[in-house]
C-alpha positions as a Markdown table, in Angstrom:
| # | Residue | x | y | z |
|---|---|---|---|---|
| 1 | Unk | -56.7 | 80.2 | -48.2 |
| 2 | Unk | -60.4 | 80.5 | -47.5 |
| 3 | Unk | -62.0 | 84.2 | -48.3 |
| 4 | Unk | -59.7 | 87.1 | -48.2 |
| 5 | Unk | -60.1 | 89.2 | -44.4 |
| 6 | Unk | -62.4 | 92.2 | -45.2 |
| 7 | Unk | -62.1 | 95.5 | -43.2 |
| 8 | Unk | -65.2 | 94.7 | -41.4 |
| 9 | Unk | -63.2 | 91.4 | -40.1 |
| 10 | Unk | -60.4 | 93.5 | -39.1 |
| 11 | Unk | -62.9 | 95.4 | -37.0 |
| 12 | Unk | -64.6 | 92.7 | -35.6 |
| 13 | Unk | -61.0 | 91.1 | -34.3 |
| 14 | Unk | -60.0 | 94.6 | -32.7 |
| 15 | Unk | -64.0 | 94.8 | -30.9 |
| 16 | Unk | -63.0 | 92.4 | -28.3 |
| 17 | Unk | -59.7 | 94.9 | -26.9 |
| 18 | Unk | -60.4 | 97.4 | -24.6 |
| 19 | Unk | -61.0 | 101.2 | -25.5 |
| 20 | Unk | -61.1 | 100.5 | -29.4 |
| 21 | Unk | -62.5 | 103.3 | -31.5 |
| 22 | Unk | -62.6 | 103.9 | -35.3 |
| 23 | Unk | -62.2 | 106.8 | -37.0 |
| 24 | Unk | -60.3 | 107.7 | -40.1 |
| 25 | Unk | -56.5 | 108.6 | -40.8 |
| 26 | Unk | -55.4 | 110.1 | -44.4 |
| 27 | Unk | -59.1 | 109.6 | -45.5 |
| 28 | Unk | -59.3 | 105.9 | -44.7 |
| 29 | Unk | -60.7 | 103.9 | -42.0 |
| 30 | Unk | -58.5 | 103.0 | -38.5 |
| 31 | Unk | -59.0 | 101.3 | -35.3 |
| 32 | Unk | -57.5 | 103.4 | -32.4 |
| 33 | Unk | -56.7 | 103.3 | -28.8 |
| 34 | Unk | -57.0 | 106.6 | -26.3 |
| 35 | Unk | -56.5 | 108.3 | -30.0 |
| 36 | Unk | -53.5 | 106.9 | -31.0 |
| 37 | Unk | -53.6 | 104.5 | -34.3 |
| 38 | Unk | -53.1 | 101.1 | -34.3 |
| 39 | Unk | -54.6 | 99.7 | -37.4 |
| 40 | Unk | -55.3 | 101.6 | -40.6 |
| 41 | Unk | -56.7 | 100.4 | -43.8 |
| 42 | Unk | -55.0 | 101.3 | -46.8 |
| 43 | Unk | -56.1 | 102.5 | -50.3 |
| 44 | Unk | -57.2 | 100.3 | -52.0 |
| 45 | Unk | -59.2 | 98.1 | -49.3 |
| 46 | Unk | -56.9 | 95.3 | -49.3 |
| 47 | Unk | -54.1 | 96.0 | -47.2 |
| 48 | Unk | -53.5 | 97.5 | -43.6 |
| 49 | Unk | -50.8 | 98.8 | -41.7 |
| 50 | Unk | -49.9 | 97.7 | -38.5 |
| 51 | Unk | -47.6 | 98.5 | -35.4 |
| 52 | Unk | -45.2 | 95.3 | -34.8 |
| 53 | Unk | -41.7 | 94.6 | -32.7 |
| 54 | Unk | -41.3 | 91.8 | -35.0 |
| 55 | Unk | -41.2 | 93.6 | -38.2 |
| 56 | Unk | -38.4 | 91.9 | -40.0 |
| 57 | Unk | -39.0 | 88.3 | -38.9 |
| 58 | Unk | -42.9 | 88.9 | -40.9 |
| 59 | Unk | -41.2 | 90.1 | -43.5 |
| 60 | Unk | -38.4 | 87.6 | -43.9 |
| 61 | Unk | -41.1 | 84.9 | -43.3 |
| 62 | Unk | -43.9 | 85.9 | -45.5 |
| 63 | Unk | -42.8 | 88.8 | -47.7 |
| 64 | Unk | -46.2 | 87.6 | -50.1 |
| 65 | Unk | -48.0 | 88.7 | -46.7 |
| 66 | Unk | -46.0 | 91.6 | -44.7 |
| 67 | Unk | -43.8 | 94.6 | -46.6 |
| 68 | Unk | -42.5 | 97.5 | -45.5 |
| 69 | Unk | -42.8 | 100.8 | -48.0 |
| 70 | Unk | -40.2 | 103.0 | -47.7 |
| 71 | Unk | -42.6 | 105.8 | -45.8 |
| 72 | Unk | -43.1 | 103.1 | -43.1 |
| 73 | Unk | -39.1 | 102.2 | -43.1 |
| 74 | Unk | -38.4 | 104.5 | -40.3 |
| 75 | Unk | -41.6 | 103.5 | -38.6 |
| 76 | Unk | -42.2 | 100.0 | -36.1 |
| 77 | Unk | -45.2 | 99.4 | -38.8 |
| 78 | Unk | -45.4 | 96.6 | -41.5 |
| 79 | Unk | -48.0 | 96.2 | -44.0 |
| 80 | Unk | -50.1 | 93.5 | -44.4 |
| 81 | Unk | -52.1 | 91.9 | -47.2 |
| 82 | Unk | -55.8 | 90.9 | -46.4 |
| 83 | Unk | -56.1 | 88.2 | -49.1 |
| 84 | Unk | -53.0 | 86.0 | -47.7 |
| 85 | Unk | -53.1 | 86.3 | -43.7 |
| 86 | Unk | -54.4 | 83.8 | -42.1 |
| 87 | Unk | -56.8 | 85.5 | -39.5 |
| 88 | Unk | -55.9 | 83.4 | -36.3 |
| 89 | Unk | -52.3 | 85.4 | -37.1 |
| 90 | Unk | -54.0 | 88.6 | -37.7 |
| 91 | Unk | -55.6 | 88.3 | -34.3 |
| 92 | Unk | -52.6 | 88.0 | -32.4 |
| 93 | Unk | -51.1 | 90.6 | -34.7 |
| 94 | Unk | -53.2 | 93.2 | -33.6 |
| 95 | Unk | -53.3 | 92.5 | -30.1 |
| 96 | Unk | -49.5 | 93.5 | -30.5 |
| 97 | Unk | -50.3 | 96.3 | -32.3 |
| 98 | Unk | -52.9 | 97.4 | -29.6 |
| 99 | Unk | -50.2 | 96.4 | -26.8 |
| 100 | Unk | -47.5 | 99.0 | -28.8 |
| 101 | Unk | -49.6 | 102.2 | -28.9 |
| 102 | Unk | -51.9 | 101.5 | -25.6 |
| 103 | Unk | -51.1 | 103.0 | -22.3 |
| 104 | Unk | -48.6 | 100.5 | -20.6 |
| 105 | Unk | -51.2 | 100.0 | -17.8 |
| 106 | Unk | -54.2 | 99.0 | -20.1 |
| 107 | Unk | -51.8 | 97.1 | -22.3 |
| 108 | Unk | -50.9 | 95.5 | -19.4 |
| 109 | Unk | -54.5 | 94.7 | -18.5 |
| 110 | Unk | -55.0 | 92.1 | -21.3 |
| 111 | Unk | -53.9 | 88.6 | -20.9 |
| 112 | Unk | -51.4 | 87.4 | -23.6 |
C-alpha cells in the first residue's frame, strides 16, 4: 500500500461533491452536506467514520480496513482505517456517504 490517506486527502476527494463544508463534530474535523455529517475524522487522525448501506459486506470483506464500535452499532456508519484503504475505494465510499445524508434531489444530481 503506498502512503497512508491523510485527512487533507479525505478532503480533497469530498471537494469535488456539491455543497461540501467542513467544520468540526466532538472536537474533530468533518466534511458535511446542508449541515448534516457525512465524514468525520476520528481521534487519533487515522481513522474516519462514514455513512454506508453496505456496512456488513466492508466489514466481512476487510475487517483490517472497516469496524463498527459498538456506539456506531445502531448507526448506518462503519469506520474506516486511513493506512489500509485504498483511496480509489475511499472515493466511491464517500460519494455514498454524501448520497445517504444529502437531500434526495442533490444526491440525485450526481452521476454514479
Amino acid at each position: 500500500m503506498a502512503d497512508m490517506v491523510t485527512w487533507d486527502r479525505v478532503c480533497d476527494l469530498v471537494s469535488v461533491l456539491p455543497e461540501v463544508e467542513q467544520g468540526t463534530s466532538y472536537g474533530t474535523p468533518t466534511c458535511k452536506i446542508r449541515g448534516k455529517l457525512f465524514v468525520r475524522l476520528l481521534e487519533g487522525g487515522e481513522r474516519i467514520a462514514i455513512f454506508t448501506n453496505e456496512r456488513e459486506a466492508l466489514v466481512t470483506a476487510a475487517p483490517q480496513t472497516f469496524t463498527v464500535p459498538a456506539h456506531y452499532v445502531n448507526y448506518p456508519m462503519v469506520v474506516v482505517a486511513l493506512d489500509t484503504i485504498d483511496p480509489v475505494e475511499l472515493s466511491e465510499l464517500l460519494a455514498e456517504s454524501w448520497r445517504i445524508r444529502a437531500p434526495k434531489r442533490l444526491a440525485a444530481s450526481l452521476p454514479r
